[in-house]
C-alpha positions as CSV (number, residue, x, y, z in Angstrom):
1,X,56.1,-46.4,-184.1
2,X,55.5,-49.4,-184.1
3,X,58.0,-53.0,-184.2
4,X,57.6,-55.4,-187.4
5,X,56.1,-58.8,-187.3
6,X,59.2,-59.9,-189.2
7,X,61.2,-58.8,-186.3
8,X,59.2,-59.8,-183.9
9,X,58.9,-63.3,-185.4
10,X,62.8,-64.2,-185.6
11,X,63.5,-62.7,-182.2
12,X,60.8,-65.0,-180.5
13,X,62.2,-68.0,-182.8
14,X,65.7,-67.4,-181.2
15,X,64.0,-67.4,-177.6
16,X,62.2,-70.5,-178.4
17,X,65.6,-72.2,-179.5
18,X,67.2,-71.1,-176.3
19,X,64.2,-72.8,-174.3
20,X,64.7,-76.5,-177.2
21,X,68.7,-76.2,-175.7
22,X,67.4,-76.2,-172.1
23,X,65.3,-79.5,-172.8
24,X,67.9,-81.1,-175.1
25,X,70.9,-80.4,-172.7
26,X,68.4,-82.4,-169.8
27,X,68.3,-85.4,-171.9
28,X,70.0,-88.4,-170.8
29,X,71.9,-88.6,-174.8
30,X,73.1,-85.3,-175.0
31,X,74.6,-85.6,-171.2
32,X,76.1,-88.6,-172.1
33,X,77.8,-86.8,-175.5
34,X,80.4,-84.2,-174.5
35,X,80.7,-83.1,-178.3
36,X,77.1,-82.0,-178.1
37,X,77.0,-80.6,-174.4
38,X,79.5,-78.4,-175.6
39,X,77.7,-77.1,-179.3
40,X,74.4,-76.6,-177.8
41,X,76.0,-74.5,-174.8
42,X,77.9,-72.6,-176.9
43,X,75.2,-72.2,-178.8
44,X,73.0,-71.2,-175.7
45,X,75.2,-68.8,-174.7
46,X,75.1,-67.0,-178.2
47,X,71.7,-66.6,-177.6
48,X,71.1,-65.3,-174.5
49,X,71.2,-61.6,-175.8
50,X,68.2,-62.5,-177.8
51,X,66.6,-64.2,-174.6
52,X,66.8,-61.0,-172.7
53,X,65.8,-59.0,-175.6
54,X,62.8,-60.9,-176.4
55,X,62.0,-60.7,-172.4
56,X,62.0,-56.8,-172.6
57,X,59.9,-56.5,-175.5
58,X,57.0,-58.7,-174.3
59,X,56.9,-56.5,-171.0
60,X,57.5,-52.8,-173.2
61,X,54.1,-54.6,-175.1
62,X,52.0,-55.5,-171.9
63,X,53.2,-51.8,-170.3
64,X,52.0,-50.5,-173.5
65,X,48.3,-52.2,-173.6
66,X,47.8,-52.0,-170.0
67,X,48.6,-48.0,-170.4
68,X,46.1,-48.0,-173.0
69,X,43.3,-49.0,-170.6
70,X,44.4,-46.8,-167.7
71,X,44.2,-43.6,-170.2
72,X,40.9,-44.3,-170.0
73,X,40.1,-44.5,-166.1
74,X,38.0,-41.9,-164.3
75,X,40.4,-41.1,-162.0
76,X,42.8,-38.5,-163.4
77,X,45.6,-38.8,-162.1
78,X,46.1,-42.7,-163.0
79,X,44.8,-41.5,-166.6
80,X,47.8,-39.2,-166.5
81,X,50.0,-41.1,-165.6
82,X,49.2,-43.4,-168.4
83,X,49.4,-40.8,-170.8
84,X,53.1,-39.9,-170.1
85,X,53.7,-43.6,-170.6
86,X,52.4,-43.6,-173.7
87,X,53.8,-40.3,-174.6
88,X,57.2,-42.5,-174.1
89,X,56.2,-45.3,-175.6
90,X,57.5,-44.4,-179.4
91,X,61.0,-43.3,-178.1
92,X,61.3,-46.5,-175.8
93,X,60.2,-48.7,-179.4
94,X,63.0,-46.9,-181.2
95,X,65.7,-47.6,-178.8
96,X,64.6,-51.1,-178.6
97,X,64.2,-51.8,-181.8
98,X,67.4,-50.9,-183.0
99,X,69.2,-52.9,-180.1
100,X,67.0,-56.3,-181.7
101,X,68.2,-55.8,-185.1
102,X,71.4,-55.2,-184.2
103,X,71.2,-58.9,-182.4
104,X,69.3,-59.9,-185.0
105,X,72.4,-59.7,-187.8
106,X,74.2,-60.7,-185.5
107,X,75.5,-64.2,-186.7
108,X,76.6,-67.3,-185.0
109,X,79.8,-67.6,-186.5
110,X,80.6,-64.0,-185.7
111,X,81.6,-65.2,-182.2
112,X,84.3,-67.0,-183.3
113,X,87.6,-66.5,-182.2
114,X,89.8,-68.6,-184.5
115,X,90.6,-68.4,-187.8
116,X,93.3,-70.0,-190.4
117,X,94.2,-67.6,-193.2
118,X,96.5,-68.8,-196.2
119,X,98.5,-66.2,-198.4
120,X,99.4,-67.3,-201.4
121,X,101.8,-65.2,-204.3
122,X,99.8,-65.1,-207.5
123,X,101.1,-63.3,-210.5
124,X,104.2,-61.3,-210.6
125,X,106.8,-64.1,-210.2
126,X,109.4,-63.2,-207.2
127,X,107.6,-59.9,-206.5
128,X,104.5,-61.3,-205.3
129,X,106.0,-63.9,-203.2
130,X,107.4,-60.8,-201.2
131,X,104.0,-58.9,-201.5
132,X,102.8,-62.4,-199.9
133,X,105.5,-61.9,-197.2
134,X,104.6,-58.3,-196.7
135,X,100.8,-59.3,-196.0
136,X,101.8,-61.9,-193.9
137,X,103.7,-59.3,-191.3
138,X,100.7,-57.2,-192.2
139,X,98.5,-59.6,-190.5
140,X,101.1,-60.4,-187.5
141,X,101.5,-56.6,-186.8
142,X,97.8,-56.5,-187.0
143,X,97.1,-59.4,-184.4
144,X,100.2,-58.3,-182.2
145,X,98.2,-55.0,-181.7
146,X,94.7,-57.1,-180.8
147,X,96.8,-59.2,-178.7
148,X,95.6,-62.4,-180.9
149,X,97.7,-65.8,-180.7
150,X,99.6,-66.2,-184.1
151,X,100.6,-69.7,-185.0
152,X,102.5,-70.9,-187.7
153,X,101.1,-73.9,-189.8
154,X,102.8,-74.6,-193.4
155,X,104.7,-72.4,-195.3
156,X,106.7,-72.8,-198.7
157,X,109.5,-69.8,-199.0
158,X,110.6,-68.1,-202.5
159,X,114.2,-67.7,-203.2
160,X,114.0,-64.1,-202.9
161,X,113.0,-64.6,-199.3
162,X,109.2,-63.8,-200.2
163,X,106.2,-67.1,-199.6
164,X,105.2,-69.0,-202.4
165,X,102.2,-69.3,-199.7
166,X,101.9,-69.2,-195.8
167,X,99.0,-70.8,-194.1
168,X,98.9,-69.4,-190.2
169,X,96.0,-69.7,-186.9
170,X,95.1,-66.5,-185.5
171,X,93.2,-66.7,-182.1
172,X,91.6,-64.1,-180.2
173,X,88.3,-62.2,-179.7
174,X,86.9,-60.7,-182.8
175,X,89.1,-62.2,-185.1
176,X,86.4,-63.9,-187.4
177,X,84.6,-60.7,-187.7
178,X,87.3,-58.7,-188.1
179,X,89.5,-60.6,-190.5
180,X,86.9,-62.7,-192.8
181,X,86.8,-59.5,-194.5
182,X,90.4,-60.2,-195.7
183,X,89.0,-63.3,-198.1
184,X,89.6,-61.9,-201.8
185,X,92.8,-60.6,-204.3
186,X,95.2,-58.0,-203.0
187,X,97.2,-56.4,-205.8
188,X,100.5,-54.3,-204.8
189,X,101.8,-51.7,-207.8
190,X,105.4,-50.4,-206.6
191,X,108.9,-51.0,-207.7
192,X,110.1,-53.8,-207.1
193,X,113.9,-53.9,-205.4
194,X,114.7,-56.1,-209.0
195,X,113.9,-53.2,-211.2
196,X,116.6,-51.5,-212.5
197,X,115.0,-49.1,-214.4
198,X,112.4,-47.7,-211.7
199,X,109.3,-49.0,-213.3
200,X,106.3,-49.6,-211.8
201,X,104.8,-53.5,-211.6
202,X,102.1,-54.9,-210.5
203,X,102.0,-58.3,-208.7
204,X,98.9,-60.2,-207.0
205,X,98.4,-62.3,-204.0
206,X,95.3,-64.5,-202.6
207,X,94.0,-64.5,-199.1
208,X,91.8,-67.1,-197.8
209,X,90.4,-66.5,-194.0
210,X,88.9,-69.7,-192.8
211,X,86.5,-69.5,-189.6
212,X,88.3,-73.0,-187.7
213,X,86.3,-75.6,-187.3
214,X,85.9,-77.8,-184.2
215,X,85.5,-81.2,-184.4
216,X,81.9,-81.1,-183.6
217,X,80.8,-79.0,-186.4
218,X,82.5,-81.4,-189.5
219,X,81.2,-85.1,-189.8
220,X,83.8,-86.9,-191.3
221,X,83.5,-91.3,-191.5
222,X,86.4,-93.2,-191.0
223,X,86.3,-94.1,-194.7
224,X,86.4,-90.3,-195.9
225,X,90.1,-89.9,-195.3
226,X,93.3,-91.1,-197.0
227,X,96.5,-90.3,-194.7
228,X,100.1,-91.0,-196.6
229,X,103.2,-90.1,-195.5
230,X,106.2,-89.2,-196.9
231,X,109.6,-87.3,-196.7
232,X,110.0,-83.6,-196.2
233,X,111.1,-81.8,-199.0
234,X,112.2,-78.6,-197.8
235,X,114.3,-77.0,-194.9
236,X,113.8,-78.7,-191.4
237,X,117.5,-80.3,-190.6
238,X,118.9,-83.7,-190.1
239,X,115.1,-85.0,-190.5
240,X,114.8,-83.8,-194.0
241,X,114.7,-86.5,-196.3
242,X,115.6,-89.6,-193.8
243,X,112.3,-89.6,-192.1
244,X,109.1,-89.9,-193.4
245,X,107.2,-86.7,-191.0
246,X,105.7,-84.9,-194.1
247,X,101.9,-86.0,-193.9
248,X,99.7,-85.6,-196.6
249,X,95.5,-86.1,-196.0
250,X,93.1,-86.5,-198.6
251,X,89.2,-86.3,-198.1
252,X,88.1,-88.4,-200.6
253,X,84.3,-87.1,-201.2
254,X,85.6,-83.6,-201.7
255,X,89.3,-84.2,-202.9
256,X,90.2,-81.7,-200.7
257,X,94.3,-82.4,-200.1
258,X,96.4,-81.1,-197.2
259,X,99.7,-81.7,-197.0
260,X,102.2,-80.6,-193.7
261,X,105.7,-81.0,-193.5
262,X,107.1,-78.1,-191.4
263,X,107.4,-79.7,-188.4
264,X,109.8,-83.1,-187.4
265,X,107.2,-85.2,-185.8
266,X,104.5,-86.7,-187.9
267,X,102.0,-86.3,-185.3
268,X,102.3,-82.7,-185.3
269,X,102.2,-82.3,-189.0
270,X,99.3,-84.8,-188.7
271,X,97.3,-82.5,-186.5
272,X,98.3,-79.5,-188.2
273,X,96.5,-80.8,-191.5
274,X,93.9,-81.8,-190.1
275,X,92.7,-78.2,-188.4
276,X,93.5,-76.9,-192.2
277,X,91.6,-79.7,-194.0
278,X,88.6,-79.1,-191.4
279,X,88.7,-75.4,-191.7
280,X,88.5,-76.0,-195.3
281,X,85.4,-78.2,-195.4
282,X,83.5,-75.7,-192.8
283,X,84.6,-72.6,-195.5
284,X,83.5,-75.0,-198.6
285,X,80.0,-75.4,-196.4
286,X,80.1,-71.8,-195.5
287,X,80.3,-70.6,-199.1
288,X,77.2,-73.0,-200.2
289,X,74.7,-71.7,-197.7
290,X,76.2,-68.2,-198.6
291,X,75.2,-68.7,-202.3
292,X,71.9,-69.5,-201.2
293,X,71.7,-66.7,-199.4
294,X,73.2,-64.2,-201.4
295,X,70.6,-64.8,-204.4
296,X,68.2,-62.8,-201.8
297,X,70.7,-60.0,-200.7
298,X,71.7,-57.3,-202.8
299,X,75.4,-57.6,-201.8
300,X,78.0,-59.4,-200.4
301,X,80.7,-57.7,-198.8
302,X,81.2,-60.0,-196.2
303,X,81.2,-63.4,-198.8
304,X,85.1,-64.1,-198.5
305,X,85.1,-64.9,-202.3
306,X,88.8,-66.1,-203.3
307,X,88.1,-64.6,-207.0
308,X,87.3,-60.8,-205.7
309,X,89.7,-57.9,-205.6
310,X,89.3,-56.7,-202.2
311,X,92.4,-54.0,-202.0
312,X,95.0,-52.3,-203.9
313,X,98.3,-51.2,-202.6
314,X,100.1,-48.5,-204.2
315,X,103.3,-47.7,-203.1
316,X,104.2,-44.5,-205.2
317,X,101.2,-43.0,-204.0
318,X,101.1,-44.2,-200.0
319,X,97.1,-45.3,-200.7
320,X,95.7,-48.3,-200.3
321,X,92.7,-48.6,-201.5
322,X,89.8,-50.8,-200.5
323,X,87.3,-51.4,-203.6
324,X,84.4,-52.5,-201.4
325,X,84.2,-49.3,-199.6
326,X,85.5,-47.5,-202.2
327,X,87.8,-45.1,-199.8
328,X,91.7,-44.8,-200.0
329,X,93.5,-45.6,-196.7
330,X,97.3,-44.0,-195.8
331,X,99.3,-47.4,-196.9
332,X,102.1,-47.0,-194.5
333,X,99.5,-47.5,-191.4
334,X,97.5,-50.5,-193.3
335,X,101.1,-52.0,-194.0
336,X,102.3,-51.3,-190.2
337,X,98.8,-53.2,-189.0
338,X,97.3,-50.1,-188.2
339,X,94.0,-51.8,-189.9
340,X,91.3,-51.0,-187.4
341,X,89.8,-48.4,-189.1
342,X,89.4,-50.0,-192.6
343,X,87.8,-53.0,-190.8
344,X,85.6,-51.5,-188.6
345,X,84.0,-49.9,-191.6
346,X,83.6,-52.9,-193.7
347,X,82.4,-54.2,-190.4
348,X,80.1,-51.5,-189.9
349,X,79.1,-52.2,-193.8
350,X,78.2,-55.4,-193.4
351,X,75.9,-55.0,-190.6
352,X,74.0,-52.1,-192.0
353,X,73.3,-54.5,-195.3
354,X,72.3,-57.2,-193.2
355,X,69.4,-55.0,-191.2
356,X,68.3,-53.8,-194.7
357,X,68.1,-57.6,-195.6
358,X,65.9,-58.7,-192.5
């Protein structure tokens, strides 16, 4: 067994972009750039795997020639001992092999740790603003049991004590990995506590999972933004309506429009939109290279497309039902949070496609 010159190649072009940081980093403009100090560590340190990795395979390749030539000595027991290194040679290129390609798919933005994810009711009237509530506390049971940050951002309640959308932050380790795989329409068939005459409906909700972008990573001229402000139009107390906290930005080249009234103070609601209206630039940026890349891959589980049905929840039947994977979950653990298991297999889905796409 041998390893491929396409692996090869991209592991050695990772090592060689680990040694570019280490010059860049020395030079007097990034040192003088916090914003860029910061990227090209983090970047650094997302490659050091691949560093080591390349390391080990270069020495596994000079063991292997030099073996070659001692198989050949006139002494036997050096010519022996080469053998039995060579003998091991295929098992140690297996092992290795699959530990590079599994840092190979391995993605930069898989090491993120923050992500903003908006739920928003679609059809079904009142009943899917409460199947939008019920993902929400999906979601928070979820992170409560990865012992992720939850922060509230923008909300819009329904009468009926459902969300005619939620926006929220989760933080934590593995939450872009994990949760990105949440992008996509969820449909919920059950009867709804209106239903007087026990039928079954079926409502619809939206998820969006944005990775969060730092500041470093979106460009944005002073002239790209329009900030108004205006009064708040929902609940929020003796400020509602007197004060003028609700913010609204717009980025003019993409029309992209936030707008954040939840909390009193304008600044707040100010920074607020701007971690959503930055999060959705990075996704909108995201989703181009992804369509460039997806005209070479065969699927795209992990694509976060809006339009998709991901999963269907039915309550009669206690199934949830996850139309990527094709495989029915108990829906009393998915609602509870209990997601781990669905995840890790979409997970574990997306990284086997990704080593057949090297």
């Amino acid at each position: 067994m041998e390893f491929a010159e396409a692996i090869v190649a991209k592991l050695a072009e990772r090592a060689q972009r680990s040694h570019e940081l280490d010059e860049l980093m020395a030079t007097p403009e990034v040192l003088a750039d916090h914003k860029l100090v910061t990227q090209y560590s983090k970047e650094k340190g997302q490659l050091e795997e691949a560093v080591s990795l390349h390391e080990e395979l270069q020495a596994l390749l000079q063991e292997h020639e030099e073996a070659e030539l001692l198989a050949e000595d006139e002494d036997p027991g050096t010519a022996e001992y080469a053998r039995e290194i060579l003998d091991a040679y295929s098992d140690k290129v297996r092992e290795l092999d699959d530990r590079i390609k599994s840092a190979l798919v391995t993605e930069k933005d898989d090491y993120r740790d923050k992500v903003i994810v908006e739920v928003r009711a679609g059809t079904g009237g009142d009943e899917a603003t409460l199947f939008a509530a019920d993902l929400y506390r999906m979601y928070k049971r979820f992170a409560e049991s990865k012992r992720w940050k939850l922060e509230e951002l923008e909300m819009t309640a329904s009468e009926v004590g459902g969300f005619k959308e939620i926006t929220f932050g989760l933080s934590g380790e593995g939450a872009w990995r994990l949760m990105r795989f949440e992008s996509g329409g969820h449909r919920v068939q059950r009867v709804p506590s209106t239903e007087t005459q026990g039928r079954i409906h079926t409502s619809a909700a939206t998820v969006a999972v944005l990775p969060e972008a730092e500041e470093a990573e979106i460009d944005i001229r002073d002239g790209d933004l329009r900030i108004d402000t205006m009064r708040s139009g929902g609940p929020g107390g003796q400020s509602v309506n007197t004060t003028s906290s609700a913010v609204r930005i717009t980025h003019l080249p993409t029309d992209t429009v936030v707008i954040c009234q939840d909390e009193k103070s304008q600044h707040k609601n100010k920074a607020k939109a701007m971690r959503i209206l930055l999060s959705r630039l990075l996704e909108a940026e995201q989703r181009r290279l992804h369509e460039e890349r997806a005209e070479q891959r065969k699927s795209q589980v992990g694509s976060g497309d809006r339009s998709a049905r991901v999963r269907t929840y039915n309550f009669p039947q206690n199934r949830a039902t996850d139309h990527r994977l094709g495989e029915n979950y108990s829906l009393e653990q998915v609602i509870a949070g209990k997601m781990d298991a669905l995840l890790d297999a979409l997970d574990e889905r997306e990284r086997e496609e990704r080593i057949a796409n090297l």
